[in-house]
C-alpha positions in Angstrom: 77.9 98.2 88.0 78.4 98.5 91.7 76.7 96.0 94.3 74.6 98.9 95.6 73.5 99.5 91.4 72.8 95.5 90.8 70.5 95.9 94.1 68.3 98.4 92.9 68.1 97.7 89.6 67.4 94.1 90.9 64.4 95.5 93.7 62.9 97.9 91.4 62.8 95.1 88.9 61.1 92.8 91.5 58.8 95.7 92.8 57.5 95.7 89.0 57.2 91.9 88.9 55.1 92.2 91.9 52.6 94.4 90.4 52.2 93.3 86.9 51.6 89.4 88.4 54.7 87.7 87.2 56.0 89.4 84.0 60.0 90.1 84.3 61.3 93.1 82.9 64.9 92.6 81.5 67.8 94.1 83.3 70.2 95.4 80.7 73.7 96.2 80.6 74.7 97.3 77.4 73.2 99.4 74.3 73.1 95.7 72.1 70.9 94.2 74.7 67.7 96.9 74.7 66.1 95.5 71.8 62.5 96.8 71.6 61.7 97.6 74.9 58.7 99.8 75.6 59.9 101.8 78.6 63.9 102.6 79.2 65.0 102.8 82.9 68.1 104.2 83.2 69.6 103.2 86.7 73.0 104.2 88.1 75.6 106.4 89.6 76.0 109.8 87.8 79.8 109.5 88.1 80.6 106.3 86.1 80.8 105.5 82.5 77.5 103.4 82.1 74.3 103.7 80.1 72.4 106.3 82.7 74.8 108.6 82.4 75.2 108.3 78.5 71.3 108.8 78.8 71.8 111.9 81.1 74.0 113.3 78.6 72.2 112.5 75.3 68.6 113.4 76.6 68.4 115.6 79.9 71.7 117.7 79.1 70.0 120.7 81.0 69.4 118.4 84.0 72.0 118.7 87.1 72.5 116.2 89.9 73.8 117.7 92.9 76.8 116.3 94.2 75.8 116.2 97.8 76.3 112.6 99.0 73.0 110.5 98.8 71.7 113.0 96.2 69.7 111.6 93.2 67.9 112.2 90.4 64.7 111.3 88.5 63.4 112.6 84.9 61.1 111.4 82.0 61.7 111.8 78.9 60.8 110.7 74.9 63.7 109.1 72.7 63.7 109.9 69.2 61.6 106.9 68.2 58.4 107.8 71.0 59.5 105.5 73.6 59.3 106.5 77.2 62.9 107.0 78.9 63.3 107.5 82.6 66.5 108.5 84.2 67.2 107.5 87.5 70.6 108.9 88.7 72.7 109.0 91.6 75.3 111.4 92.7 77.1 108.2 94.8 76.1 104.2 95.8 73.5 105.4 97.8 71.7 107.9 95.9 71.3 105.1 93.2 69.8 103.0 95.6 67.0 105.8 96.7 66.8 107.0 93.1 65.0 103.3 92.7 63.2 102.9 95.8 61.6 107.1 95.0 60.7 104.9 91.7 59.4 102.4 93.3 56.9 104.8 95.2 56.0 106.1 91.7 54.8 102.4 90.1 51.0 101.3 90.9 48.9 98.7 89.9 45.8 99.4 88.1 43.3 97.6 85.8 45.4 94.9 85.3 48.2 97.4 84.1 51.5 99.0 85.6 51.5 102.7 85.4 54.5 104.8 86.6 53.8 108.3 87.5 55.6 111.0 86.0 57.6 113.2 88.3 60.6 115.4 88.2 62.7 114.4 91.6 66.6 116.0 92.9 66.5 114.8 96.0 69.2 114.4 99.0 69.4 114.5 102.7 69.3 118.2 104.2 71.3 116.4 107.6 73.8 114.3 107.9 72.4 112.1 110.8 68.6 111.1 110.4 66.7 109.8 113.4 63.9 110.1 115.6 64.5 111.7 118.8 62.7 110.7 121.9 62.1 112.2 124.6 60.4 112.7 127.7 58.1 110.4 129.7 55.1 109.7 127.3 55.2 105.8 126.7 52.7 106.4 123.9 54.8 108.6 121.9 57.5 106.8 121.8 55.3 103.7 121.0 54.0 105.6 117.8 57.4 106.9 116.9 58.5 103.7 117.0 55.9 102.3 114.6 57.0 105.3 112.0 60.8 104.4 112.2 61.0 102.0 109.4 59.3 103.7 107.0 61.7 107.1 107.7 64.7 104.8 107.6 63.2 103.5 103.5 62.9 107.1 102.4 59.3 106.7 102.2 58.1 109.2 104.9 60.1 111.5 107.4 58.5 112.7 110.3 60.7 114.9 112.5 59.8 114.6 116.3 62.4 117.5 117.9 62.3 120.3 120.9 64.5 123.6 119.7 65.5 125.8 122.6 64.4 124.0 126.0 
């Protein structure tokens, strides 16, 4: 696995930590290692050989990831034996990354449990440069845009601020 992979797999794992109040789920790396898992994440980029590909291919075969750099993809899914499967694929580095951290968004604490939400997500940037644009004179705006920056820069929230024409 790339360093971008290991870092998700390793921040969605923590994010999960987090909300179930210390229990660690196991990072895997090969088929021998799954044992009896209840839930399969399957993290990584689409292009390599590794186990969220061979997942892609075995379970979601009518499922394509755009190639569009930063482009990733999310899907549920049953194996054979009734245990949930989620994909979580990558068309680079970076899509893998935001493939976990759109995951990550979909995990929530409740009654003492973690529950993931379901969702079908292809996902990638519609421009090449992201930003907020300021402009003008209005202290307070900018203020405010800068408050919302962070969050735009995580893939959590975009807000577009932006004049066409004049």
């Amino acid at each position: 696995a790339s360093s971008a992979e290991k870092l998700a797999a390793q921040e969605l794992a923590a994010r999960i930590e987090m909300l179930s109040g210390g229990a660690k789920p196991r990072i895997v790396r090969s088929k021998d290692e799954i044992g009896q898992v209840s839930v399969m994440i399957a993290l990584g980029v689409a292009g390599r050989e590794n186990m969220a590909a061979k997942h892609l291919r075995k379970h979601c075969e009518q499922l394509h990831l755009p190639t569009r750099p930063e482009a990733y993809l999310i899907s549920f899914y049953l194996h054979q034996d009734g245990r949930l499967g989620i994909i979580a694929l990558g068309a680079d580095d970076a899509g893998a990354y935001w493939a976990s951290k759109t995951l990550q968004q979909l995990l929530e604490r409740r009654d003492n449990q973690v529950l993931i939400h379901e969702a079908e997500v292809i996902d990638w940037p519609a421009y090449r440069l992201r930003s907020f644009k300021a402009g003008g004179r209005d202290l307070k705006a900018l203020r405010r845009q800068g408050r919302w920056a962070p969050n735009a820069k995580f893939n959590c929230l975009n807000i577009c601020y932006t004049t066409l024409g004049k």
